[in-house]
C-alpha positions in Angstrom: 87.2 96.3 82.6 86.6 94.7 85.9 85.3 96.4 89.1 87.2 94.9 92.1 86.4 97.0 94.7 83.5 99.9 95.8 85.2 101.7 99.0 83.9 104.8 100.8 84.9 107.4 98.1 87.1 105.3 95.3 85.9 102.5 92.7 88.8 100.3 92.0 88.9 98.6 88.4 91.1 96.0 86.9 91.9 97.0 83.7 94.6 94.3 82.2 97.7 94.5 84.0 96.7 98.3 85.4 94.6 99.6 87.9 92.0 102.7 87.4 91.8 104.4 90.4 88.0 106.5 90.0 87.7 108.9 93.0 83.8 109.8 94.1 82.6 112.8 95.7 81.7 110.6 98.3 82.5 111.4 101.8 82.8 109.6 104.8 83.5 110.1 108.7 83.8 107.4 111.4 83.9 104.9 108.8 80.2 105.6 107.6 79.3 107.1 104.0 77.3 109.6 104.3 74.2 110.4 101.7 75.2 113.6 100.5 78.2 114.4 97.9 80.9 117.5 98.2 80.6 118.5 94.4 84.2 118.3 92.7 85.6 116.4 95.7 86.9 113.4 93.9 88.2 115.5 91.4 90.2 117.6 93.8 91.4 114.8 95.7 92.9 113.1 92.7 94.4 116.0 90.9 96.1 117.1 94.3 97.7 113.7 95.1 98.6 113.6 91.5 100.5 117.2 92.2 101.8 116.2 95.1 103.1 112.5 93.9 105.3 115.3 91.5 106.8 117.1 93.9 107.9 114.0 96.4 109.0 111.7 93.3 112.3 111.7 94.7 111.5 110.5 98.1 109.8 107.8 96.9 108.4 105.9 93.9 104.6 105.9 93.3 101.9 104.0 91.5 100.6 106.4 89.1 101.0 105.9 85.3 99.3 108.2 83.6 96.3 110.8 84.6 95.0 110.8 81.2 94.6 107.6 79.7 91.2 106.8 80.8 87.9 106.6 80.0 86.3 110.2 79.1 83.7 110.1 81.9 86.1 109.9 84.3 88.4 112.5 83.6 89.8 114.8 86.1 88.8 111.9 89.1 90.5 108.6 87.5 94.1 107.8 87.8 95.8 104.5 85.5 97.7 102.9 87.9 100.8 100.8 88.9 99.1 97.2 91.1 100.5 97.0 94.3 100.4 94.3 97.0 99.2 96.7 99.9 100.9 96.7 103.0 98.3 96.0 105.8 99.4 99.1 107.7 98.2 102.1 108.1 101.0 104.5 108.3 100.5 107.5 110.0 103.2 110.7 110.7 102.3 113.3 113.2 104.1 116.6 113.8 101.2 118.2 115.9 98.8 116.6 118.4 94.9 116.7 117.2 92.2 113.8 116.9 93.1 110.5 118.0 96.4 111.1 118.8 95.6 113.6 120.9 93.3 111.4 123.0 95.7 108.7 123.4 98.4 111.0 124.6 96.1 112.0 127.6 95.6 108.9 128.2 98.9 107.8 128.1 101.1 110.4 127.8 102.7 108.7 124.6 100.7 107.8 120.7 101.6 103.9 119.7 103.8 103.5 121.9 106.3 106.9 121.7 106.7 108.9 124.9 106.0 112.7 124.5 106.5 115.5 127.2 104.4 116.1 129.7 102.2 119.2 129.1 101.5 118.8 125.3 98.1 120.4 125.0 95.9 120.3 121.6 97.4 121.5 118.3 100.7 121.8 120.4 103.3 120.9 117.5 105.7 118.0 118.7 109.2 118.0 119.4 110.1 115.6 115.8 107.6 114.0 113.9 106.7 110.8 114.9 105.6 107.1 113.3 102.2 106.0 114.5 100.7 103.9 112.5 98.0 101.5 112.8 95.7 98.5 112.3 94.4 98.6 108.8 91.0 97.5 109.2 88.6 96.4 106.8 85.5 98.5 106.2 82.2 97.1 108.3 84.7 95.3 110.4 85.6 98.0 112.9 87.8 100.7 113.2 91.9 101.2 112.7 93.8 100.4 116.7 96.9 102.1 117.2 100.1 99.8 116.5 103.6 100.4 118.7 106.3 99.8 116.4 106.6 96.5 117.9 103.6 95.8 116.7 104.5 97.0 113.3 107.9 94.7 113.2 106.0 91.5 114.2 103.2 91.9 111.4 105.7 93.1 108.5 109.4 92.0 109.9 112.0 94.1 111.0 113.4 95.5 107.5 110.0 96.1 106.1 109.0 98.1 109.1 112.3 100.1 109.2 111.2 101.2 105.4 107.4 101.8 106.4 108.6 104.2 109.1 111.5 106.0 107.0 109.5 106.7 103.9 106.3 107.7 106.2 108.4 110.3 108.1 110.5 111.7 104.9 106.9 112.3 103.0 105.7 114.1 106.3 108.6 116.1 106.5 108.7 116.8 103.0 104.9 117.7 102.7 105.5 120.0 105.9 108.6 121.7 104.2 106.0 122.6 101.2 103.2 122.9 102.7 104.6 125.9 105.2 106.1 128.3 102.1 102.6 128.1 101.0 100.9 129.0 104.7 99.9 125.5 105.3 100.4 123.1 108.4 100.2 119.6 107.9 99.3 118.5 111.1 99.5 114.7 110.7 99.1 112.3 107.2 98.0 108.8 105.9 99.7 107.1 103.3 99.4 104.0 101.6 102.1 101.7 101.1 102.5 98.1 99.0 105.0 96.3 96.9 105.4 96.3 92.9 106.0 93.6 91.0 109.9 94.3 91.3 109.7 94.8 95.2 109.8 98.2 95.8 107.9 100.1 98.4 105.8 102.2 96.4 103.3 105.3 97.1 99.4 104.3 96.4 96.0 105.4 97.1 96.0 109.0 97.5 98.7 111.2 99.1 98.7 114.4 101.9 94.9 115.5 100.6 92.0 116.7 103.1 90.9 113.3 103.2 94.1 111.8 104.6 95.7 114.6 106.2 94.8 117.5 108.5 95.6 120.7 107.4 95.8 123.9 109.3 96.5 127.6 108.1 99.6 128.3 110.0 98.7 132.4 110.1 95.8 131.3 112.8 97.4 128.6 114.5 97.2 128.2 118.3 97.7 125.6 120.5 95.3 125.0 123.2 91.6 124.5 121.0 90.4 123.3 117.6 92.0 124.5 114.9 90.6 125.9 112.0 90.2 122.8 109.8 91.0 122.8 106.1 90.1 119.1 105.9 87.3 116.9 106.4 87.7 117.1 110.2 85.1 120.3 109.8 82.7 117.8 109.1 83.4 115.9 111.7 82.9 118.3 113.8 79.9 119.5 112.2 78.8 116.2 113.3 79.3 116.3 116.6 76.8 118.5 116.8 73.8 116.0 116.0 73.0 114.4 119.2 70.8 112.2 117.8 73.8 110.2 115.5 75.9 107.0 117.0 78.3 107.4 114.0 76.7 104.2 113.1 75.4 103.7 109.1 72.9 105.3 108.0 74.8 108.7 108.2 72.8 111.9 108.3 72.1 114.0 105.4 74.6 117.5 104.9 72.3 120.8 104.5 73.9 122.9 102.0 75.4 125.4 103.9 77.7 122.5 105.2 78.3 121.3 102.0 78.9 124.4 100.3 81.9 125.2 103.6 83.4 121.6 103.4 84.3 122.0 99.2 85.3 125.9 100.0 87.2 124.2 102.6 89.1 121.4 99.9 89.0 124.4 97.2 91.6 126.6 99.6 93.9 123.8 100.2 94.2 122.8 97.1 94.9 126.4 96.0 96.8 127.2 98.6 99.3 124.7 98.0 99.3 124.3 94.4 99.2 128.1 93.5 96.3 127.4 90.8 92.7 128.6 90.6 90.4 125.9 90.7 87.8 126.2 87.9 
């Protein structure tokens, strides 16, 4: 077995033809790991994408192919996967306005490149979700820039970048149509797109978890402030507090309390959602 690549919170190994997928506990914000661990974190984001790659299998393929054949130690946290040649897109679907988006639209009045109405305020939920997506960057070499569609068409071609914006918005929708029996808003979502060996547009990476989506619990939402977060935004937030971080490396420590409210936090989603006890 081959280690190809250390990220911010996943170890990628070659194993043969296959892929092991090994999620951390690591966390990271603005691009920087931090030094502390969320205890059960990987876990819960692999065995929540592996849920949610289930329930969207019809919308469209993934990369898993199987949860369980891999090495003991990693049980729970790895995933055997399908390799993909990664589309160098991040693609993005909003339904509410928060975080970056948010930003650009009062700059703008529109998020890569899409006009909204006038008078959107923060956590206001859009008329139809909309593509966003941007510059997939990699780490230490900056941060993601919003893409226009445009952009998208010119980096991918015209066919591919019809498909990343179809599949990006039916996972979106799809999620949302879940999510909200189960009292959850998906505010906005990542996913990971690349190619198998045949040529089809497949799923990878991880899919609609706190760590690539922002989740909201719909009982308490209201537009016009900060939501409460069910995601890994808390901790952003959290740091926003510590005046005396650049969000430049090193990242500061977590105290417990923090800790311990962050993995309650990824605990309640993924219980939420899937309607099993985490143990």
């Amino acid at each position: 077995m081959e280690l190809l690549h250390s990220g911010k919170v996943r170890e990628v190994y070659a194993d043969g033809r296959d892929i092991l997928l090994v999620a951390s506990d690591r966390i990271s914000i603005y691009d920087v790991v931090l030094p502390t661990a969320i205890p059960d974190k990987g876990k819960i984001l692999t065995q929540l994408s592996l849920w949610w790659f289930e329930q969207l299998a019809d919308v469209v393929p993934n990369h898993v192919i199987s949860s369980t054949d891999v090495p003991a130690e990693w049980a729970g946290r790895a995933v055997r996967c399908e390799r993909l040649e990664m589309v160098m897109v991040e693609c993005i679907a909003r339904g509410y306005l928060a975080g970056s988006g948010l930003k650009e639209y009062e700059r703008d009045g529109a998020v890569s490149g899409v006009s909204l109405p006038a008078g959107l305020i923060e956590g206001s939920d859009l008329p139809e979700p909309i593509f966003t997506p941007t510059t997939k960057v990699p780490p230490g070499e900056g941060h993601d820039e919003f893409m226009t569609y445009g952009d998208v068409e010119a980096k991918v071609g015209r066919d591919v970048a019809a498909e990343l914006k179809r599949i990006t918005l039916e996972v979106y929708k799809r999620g949302q149509q879940v999510a909200s029996g189960n009292g959850i808003i998906i505010a906005d979502t990542k996913i990971e797109l690349g190619f198998a060996a045949d040529g089809t547009l497949t799923l990878g990476d991880e899919l609609l978890t706190p760590d690539s989506s922002r989740f909201w619990a719909a009982d308490e939402w209201k537009p016009g402030g900060t939501q409460r977060y069910l995601d890994k935004q808390f901790l952003r937030d959290w740091s926003s507090t510590l005046t005396a971080w650049d969000r430049t490396a090193p990242g500061p420590e977590i105290p417990d309390e923090v800790v311990e409210a962050t993995r309650n936090r990824y605990v309640e989603v993924y219980e939420r959602l899937t309607g099993d006890k985490w143990v």
